[in-house]
TORVEXFI-620244 format. One line per field, with one value per residue (C-alpha): x, y negated, z; residue number from 1; residue in three letters. Coordinates in Angstrom, 2 decimals. Each point is the difference from the previous one (the first is absolute). Layout:
<sites>
px = [X / ...]
py = [Y / ...]
pz = [Z / ...]
rofi = [NUM / ...]
vexvex = [ala / ...]
</sites>
This chain:
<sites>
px = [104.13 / -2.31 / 1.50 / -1.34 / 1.45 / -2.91 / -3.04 / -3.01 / -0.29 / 2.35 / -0.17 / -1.60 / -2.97 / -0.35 / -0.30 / -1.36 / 2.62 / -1.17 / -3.88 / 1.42 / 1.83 / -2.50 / -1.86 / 1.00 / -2.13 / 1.06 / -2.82 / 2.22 / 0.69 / 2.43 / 1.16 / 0.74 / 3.45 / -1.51 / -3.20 / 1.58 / 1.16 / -2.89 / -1.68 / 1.83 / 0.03 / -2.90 / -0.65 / 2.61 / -2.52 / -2.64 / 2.14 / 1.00 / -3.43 / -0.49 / 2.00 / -0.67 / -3.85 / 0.72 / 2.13 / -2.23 / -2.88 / 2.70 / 0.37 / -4.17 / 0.42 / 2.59 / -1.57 / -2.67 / 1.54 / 1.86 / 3.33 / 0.98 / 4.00 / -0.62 / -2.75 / 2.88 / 2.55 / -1.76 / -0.89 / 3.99 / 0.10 / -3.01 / 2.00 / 2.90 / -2.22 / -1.07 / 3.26 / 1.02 / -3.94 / 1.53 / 2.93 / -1.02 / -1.74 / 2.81 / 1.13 / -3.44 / 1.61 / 3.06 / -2.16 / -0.60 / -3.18 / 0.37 / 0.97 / -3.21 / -2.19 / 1.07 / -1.92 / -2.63 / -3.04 / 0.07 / -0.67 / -3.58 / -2.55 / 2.47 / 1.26 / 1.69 / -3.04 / -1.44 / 2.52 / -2.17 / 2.85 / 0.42 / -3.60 / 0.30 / 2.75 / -1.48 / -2.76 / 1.49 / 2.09 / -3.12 / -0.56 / -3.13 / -2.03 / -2.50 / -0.32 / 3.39 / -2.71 / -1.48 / 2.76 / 0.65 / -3.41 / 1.17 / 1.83 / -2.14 / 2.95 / 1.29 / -2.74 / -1.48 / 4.18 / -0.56 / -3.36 / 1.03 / 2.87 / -2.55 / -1.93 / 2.54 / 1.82 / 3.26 / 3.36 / -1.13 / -2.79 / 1.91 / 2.34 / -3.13 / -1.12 / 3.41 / 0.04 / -3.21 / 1.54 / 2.65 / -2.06 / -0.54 / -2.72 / -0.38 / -3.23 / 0.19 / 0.08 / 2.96 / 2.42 / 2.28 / 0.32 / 0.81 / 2.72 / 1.54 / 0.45 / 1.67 / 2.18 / 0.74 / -0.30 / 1.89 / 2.37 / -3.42 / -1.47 / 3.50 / -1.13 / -3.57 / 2.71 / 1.94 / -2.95 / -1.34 / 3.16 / 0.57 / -3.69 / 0.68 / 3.32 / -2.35 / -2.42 / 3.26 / 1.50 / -3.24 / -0.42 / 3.51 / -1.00 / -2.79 / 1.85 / 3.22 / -2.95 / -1.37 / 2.85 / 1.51 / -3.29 / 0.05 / 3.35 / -0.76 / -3.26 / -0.54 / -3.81 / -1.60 / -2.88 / 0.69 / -0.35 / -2.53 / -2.46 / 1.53 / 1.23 / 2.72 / 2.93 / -2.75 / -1.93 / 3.32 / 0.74 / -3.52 / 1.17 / 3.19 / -1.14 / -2.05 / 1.10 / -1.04 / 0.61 / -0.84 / -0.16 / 3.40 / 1.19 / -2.53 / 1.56 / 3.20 / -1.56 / -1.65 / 3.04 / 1.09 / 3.69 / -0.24 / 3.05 / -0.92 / 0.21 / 3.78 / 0.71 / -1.04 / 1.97 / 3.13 / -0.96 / -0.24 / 3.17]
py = [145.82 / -2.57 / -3.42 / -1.82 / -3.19 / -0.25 / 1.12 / -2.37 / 0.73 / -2.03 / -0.05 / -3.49 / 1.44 / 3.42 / -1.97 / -3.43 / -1.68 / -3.39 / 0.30 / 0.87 / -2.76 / -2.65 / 1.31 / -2.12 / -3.33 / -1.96 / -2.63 / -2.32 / -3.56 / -0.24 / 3.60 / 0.94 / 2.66 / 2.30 / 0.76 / 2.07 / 2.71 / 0.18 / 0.58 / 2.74 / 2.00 / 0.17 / 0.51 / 3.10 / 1.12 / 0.06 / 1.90 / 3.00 / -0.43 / 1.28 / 2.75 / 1.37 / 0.27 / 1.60 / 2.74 / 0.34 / 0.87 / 2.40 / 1.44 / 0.65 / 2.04 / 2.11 / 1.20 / 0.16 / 2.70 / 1.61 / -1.07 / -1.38 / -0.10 / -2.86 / -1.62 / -0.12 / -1.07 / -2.70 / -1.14 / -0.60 / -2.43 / -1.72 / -0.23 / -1.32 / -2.60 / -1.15 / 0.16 / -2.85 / -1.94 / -0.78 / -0.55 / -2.56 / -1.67 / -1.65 / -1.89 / -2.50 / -0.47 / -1.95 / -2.66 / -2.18 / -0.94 / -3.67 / 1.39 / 2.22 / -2.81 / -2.32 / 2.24 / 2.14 / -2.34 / 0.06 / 3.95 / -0.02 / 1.10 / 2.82 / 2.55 / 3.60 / 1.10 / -0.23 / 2.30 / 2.82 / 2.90 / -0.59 / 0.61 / 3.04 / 1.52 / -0.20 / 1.68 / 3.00 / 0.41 / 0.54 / -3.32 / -0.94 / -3.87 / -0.33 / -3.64 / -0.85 / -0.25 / -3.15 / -1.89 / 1.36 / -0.86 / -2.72 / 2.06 / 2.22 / 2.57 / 0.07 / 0.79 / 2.76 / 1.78 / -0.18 / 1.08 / 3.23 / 0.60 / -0.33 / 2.94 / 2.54 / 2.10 / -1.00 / 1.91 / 1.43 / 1.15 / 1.71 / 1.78 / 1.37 / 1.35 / 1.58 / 1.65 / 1.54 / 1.34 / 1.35 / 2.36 / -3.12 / -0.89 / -4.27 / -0.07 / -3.26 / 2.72 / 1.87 / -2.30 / -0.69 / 3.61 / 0.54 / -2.64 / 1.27 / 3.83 / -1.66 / -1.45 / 2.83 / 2.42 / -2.06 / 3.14 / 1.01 / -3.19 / -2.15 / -1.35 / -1.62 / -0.84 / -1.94 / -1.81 / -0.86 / -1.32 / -2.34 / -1.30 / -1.19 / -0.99 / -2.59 / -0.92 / -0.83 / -2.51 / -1.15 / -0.89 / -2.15 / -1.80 / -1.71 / -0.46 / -1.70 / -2.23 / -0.98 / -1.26 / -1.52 / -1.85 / -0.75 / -1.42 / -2.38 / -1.69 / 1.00 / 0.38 / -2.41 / 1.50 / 2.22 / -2.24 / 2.32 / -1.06 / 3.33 / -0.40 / 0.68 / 1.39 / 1.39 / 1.41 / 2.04 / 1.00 / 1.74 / 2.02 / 1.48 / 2.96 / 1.62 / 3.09 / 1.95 / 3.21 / -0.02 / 4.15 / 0.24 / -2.86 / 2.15 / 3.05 / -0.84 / -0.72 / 3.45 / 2.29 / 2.02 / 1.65 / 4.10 / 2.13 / 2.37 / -2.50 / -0.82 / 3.62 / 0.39 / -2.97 / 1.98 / 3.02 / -1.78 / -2.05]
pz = [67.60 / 0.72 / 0.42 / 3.35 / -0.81 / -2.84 / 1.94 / 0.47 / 3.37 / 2.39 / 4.04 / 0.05 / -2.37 / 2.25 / 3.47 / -1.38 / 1.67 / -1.61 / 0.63 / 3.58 / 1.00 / -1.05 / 2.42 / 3.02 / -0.18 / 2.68 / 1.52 / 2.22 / -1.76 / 0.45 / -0.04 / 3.33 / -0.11 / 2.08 / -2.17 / -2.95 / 2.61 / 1.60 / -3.19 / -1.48 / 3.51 / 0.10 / -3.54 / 0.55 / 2.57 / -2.28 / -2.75 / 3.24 / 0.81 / -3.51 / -0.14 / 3.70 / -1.35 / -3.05 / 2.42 / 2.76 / -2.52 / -1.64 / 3.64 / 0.23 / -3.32 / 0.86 / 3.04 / -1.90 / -1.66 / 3.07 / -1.85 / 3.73 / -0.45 / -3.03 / 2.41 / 2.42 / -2.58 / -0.57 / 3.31 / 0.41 / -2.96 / 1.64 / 2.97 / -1.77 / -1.13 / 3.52 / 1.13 / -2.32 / 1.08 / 3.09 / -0.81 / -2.56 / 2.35 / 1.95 / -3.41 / 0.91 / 3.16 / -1.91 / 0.02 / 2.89 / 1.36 / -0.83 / -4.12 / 0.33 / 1.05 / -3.10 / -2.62 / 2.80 / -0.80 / -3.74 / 0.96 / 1.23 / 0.28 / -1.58 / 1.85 / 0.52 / 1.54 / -3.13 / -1.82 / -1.12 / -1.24 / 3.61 / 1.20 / -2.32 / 1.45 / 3.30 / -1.23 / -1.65 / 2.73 / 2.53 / 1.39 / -1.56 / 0.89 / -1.38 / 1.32 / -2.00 / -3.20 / 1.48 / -0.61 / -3.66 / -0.96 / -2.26 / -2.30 / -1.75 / -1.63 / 3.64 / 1.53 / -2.32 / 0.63 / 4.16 / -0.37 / -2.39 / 2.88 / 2.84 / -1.78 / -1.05 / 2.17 / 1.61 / -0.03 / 3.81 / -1.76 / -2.83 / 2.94 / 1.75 / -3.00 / -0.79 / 3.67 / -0.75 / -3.00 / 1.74 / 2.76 / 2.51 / 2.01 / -0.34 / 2.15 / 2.52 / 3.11 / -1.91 / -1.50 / 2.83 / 0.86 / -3.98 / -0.63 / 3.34 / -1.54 / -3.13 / 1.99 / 3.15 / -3.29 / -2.38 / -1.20 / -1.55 / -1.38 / -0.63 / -3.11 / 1.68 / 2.85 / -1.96 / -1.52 / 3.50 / 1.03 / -3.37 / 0.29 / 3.63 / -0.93 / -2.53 / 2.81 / 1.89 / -2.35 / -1.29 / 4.00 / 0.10 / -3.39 / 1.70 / 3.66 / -1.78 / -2.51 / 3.17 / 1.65 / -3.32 / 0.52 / 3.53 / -1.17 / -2.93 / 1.32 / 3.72 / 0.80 / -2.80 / -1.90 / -3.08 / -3.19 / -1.39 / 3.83 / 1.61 / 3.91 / -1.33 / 2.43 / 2.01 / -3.01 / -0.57 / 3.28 / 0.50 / -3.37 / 1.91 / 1.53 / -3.07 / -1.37 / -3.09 / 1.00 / 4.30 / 0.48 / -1.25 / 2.79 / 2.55 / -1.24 / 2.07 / 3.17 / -0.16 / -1.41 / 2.40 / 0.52 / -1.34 / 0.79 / -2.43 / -2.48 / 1.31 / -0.24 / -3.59 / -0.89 / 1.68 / -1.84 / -3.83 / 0.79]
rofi = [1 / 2 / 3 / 4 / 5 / 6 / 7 / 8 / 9 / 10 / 11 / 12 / 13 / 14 / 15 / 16 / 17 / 18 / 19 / 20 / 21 / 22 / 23 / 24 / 25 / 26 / 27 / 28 / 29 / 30 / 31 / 32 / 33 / 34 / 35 / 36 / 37 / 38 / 39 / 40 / 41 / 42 / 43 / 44 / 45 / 46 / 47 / 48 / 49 / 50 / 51 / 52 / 53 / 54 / 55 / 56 / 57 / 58 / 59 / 60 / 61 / 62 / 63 / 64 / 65 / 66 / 67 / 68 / 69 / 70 / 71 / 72 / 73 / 74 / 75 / 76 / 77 / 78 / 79 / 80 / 81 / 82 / 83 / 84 / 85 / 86 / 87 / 88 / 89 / 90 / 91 / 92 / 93 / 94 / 95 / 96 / 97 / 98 / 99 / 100 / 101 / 102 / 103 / 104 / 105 / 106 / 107 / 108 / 109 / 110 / 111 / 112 / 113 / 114 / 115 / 116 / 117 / 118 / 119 / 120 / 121 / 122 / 123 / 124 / 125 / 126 / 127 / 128 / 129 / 130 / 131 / 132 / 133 / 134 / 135 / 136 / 137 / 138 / 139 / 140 / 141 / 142 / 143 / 144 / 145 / 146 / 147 / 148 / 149 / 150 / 151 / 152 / 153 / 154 / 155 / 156 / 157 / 158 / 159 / 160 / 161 / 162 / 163 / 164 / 165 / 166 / 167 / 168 / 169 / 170 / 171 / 172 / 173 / 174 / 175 / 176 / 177 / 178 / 179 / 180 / 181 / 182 / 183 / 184 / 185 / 186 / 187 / 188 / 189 / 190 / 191 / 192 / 193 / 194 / 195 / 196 / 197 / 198 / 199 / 200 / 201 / 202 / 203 / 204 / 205 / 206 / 207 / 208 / 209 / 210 / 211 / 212 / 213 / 214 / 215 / 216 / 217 / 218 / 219 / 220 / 221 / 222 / 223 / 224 / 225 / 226 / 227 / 228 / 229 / 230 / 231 / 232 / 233 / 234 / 235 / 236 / 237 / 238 / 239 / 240 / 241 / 242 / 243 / 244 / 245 / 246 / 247 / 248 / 249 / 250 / 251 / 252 / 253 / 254 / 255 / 256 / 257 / 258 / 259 / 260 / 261 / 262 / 263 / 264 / 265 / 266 / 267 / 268 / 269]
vexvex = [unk / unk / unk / unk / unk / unk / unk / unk / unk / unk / unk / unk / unk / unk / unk / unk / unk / unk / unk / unk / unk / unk / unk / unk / unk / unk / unk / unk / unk / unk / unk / unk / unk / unk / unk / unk / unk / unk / unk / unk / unk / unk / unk / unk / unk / unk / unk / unk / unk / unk / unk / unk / unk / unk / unk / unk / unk / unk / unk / unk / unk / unk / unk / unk / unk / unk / unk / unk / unk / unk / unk / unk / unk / unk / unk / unk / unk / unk / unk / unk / unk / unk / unk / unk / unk / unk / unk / unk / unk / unk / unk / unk / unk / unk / unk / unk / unk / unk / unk / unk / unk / unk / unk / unk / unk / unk / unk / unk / unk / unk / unk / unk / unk / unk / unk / unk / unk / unk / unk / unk / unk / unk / unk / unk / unk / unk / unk / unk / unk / unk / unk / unk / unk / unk / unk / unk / unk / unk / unk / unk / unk / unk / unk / unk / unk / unk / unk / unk / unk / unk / unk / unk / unk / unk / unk / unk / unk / unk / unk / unk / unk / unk / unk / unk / unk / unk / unk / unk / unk / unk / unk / unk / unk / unk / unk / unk / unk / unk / unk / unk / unk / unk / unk / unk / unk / unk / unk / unk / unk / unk / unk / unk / unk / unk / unk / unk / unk / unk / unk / unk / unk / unk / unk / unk / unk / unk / unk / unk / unk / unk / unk / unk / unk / unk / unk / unk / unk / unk / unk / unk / unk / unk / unk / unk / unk / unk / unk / unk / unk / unk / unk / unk / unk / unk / unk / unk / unk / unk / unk / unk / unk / unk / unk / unk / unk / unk / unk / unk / unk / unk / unk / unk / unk / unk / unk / unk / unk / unk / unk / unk / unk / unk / unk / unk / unk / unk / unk / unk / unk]
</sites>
């Protein structure tokens, strides 16, 4: 039996738990409290930001290869993720405005609109600007990843591609009409039914991580200008009402009540 007390490999050496926490440098002089936390949240942002990307492209293979139940599977653990985005948001907002303001200028020009996992993710997940480059243009490594996202397909194109593959017409005239049989006919398509419903479930909460940033925003420095030359609050608010995935919001406006569905709900239950 091997004896674990002797291995080389310890949980400090697995995670680099040293390298990681020398990672916070603060730049207030004197160090202002406040700073550390608001460098590791949003250095834990970066490290979900991580993950969610490695998933969501995970998601595009899968339905890729019609294997929709793991595409959905992992959609939930995405969600899971952006549950705890928002969440972790309201930790800034144990800071007051005044504590904020004692380390904010050593910040610019930095700023989260520069955070380019985040740019990805937005484009992956169908919500492509190509204007966002302009202000990456300075970093070279970051710019050639936006500009590789901006060209491949997105995880709404990876789903269109999996409806054709499953007998579905994804033409711009036909959509609507198509999502609206899986759902009035979900006995027959419950697997893409489930998928539909944990991809808007993602819009959803990818939606209330950018309402709750804004008003943890609104709340820390009012209207002032982003420190990266943003407008900021107002920047943020113009970013509310964007959705990745808009037929499946449409879709609901549309649906329409079927009593024969009802019945053959009785009948299976």
């Amino acid at each position: 039996m091997a004896d674990y007390g002797d291995s080389k490999l310890n949980y400090n050496d697995y995670l680099k738990v040293p390298e990681l926490i020398r990672l916070q440098h603060l730049l207030s002089d004197p160090p202002s409290h406040d700073e550390l936390q608001f460098i590791i949240i949003h250095q834990t942002y970066e490290l979900w930001f991580k993950l969610v990307l490695f998933e969501v492209d995970s998601i595009k293979v899968a339905m890729g290869t019609r294997n929709i139940r793991y595409a959905t599977w992992l959609f939930h653990r995405v969600i899971a993720i952006a549950k705890i985005l928002y969440q972790q948001i309201h930790i800034l907002e144990t800071m007051s405005p005044l504590d904020f303001l004692r380390f904010r200028d050593n910040l610019q020009p930095a700023s989260g609109f520069q955070s380019v996992q985040f740019r990805e993710l937005e484009f992956v997940s169908n919500l492509k600007d190509p204007k966002i480059l302009e202000h990456i243009r300075s970093d070279e490594e970051s710019l050639a990843k936006l500009r590789q996202r901006l060209e491949e397909p997105t995880v709404w194109d990876a789903f269109l591609e999996l409806l054709q593959k499953e007998g579905f017409n994804t033409g711009p005239e036909s959509i609507a009409r198509e999502l609206a049989r899986i759902h009035e006919e979900n006995a027959n398509h419950y697997d893409l039914f489930l998928l539909t419903e944990a991809m808007i479930e993602y819009d959803e909460f990818f939606g209330l991580w950018r309402l709750h940033h804004i008003r943890m925003v609104e709340r820390m420095i009012g209207n002032k200008m982003g420190t990266g030359g943003s407008e900021g609050v107002r920047y943020l608010a113009g970013t509310v009402e964007k959705k990745c995935f808009p037929p499946l919001w449409d879709l609901r406006t549309h649906l329409q009540y079927q009593k024969s569905n009802i019945k053959n709900q009785n009948i299976k239950d």
